[in-house]
C-alpha positions as CSV (number, residue, x, y, z in Angstrom):
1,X,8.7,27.9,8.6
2,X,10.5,30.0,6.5
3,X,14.1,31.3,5.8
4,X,15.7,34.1,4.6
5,X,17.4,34.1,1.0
6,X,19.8,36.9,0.0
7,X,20.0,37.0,-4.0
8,X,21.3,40.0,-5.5
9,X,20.5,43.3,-3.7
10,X,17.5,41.8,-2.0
11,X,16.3,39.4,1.0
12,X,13.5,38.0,0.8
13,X,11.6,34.8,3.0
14,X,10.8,31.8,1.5
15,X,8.7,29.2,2.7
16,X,10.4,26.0,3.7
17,X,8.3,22.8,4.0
18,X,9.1,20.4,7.2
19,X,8.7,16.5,5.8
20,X,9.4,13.4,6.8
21,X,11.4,11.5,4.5
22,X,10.8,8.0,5.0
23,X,13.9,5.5,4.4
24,X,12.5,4.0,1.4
25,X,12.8,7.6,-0.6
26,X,16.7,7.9,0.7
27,X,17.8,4.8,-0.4
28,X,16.0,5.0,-3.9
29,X,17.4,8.8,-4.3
30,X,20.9,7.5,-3.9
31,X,20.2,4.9,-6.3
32,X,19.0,6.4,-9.2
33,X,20.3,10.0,-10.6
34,X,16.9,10.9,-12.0
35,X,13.4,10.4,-10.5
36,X,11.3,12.3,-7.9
37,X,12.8,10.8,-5.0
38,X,16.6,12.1,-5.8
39,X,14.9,15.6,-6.9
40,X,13.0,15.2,-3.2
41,X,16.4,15.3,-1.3
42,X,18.3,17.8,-3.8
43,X,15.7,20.1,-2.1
44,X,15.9,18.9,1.4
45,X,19.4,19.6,1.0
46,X,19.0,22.5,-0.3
47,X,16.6,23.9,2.1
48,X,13.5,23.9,0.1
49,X,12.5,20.8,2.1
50,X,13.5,20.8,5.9
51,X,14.0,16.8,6.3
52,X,12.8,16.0,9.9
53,X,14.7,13.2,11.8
54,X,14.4,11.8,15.2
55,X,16.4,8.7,16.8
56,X,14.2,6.0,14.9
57,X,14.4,7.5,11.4
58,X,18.2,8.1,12.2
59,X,19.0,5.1,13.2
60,X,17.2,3.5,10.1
61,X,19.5,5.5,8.1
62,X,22.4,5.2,9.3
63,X,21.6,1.3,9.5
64,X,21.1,1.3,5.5
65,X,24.7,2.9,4.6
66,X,26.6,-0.2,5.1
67,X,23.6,-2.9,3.9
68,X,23.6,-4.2,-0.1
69,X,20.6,-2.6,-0.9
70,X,22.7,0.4,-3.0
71,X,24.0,-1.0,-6.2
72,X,26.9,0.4,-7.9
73,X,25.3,4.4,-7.7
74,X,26.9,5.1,-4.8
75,X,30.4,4.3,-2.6
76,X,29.4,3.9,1.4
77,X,31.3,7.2,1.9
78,X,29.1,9.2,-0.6
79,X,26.6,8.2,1.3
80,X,27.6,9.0,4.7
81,X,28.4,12.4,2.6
82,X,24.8,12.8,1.8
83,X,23.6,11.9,4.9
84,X,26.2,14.2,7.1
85,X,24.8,17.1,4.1
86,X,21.4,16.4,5.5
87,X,21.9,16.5,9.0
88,X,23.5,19.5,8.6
89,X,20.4,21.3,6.3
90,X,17.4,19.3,8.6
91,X,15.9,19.2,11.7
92,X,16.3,17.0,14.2
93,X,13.3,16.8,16.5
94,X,13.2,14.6,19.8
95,X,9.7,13.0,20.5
96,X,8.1,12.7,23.5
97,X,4.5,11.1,23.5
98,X,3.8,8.0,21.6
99,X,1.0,7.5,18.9
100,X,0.1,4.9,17.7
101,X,-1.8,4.8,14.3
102,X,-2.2,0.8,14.0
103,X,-0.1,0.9,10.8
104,X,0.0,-2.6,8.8
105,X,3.8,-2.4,9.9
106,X,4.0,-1.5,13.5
107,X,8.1,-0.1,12.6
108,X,6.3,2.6,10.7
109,X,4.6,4.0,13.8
110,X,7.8,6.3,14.7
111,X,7.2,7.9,10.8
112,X,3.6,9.5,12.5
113,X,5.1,10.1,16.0
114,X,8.3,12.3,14.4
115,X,5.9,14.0,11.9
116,X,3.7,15.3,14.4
117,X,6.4,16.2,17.0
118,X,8.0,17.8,14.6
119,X,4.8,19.6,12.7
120,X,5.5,18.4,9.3
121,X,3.2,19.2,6.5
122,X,3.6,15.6,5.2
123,X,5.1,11.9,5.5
124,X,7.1,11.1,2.3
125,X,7.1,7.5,1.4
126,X,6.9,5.3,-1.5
127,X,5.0,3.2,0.9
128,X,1.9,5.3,0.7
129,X,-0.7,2.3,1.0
130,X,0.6,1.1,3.9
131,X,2.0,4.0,5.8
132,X,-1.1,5.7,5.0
133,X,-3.8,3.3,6.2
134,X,-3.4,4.4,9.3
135,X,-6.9,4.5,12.0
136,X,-5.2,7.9,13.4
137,X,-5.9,10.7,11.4
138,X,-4.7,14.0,12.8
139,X,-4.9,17.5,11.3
140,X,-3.4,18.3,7.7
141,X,-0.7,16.1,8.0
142,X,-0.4,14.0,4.3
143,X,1.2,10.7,3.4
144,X,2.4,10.8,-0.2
145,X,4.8,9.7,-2.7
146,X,8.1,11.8,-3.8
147,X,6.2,12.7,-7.1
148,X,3.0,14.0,-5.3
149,X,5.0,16.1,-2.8
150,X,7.1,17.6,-6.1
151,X,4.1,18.9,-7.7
152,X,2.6,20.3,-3.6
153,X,5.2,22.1,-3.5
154,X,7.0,23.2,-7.0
């Protein structure tokens, strides 16, 4: 996918990757102001990433605003700020046909299904050993940390 940029006298297409971002990688970008996972949604929100969501991943999210898992980094309504930001700048894809790729933790399952109803180049998750152990393996589709998917795609 790509979009059109308009920067000075000239437009121009970039490429936009379509990821999943897995809940895990949210809830640490909103915790910490540095690190690979906040730099992973400053470019979903800013386009460089399309951030794919379905119901599942949605309702995880919006499940994890009011839970104590934040710290002091962040008030509940910078969060729903965040979250309205991205569901403004993503994509959200509804899925139709169940896989099932016999992860360790069967609520992962909807991760695979959104990210290949959606044709995301990658899954990203700090939970790469289990998310990725998966039985089904399906075309270039990648399960990788924040830091991996920052150097993919610089």
């Amino acid at each position: 996918m790509s979009r059109l940029v308009r920067e000075s006298d000239s437009t121009y297409a970039v490429n936009v990757v379509p990821v999943v971002i897995d809940t895990n990688v949210f809830v640490a970008a909103l915790r910490s102001a540095g690190g690979a996972s906040r730099q992973v949604l400053r470019r979903a929100l800013s386009g460089n990433f399309q951030a794919l969501f379905g119901n599942a991943l949605w309702l995880e999210y919006n499940d994890l605003l009011g839970r104590p898992v934040w710290g002091d980094a962040t008030s509940l309504a910078e969060r729903e700020q965040v979250l309205a930001a991205l569901a403004h700048r993503g994509r959200r894809v509804s899925v139709y046909f169940g896989w099932r790729p016999n992860l360790p933790d069967e609520g992962d399952n909807h991760l695979f299904e959104l990210a290949l109803a959606g044709n995301a180049a990658a899954i990203i998750t700090h939970n790469v050993r289990d998310v990725g152990r998966g039985e089904l393996k399906l075309g270039a589709l990648r399960v990788m940390t924040p830091a991996e998917a920052l150097k993919e795609w610089p």
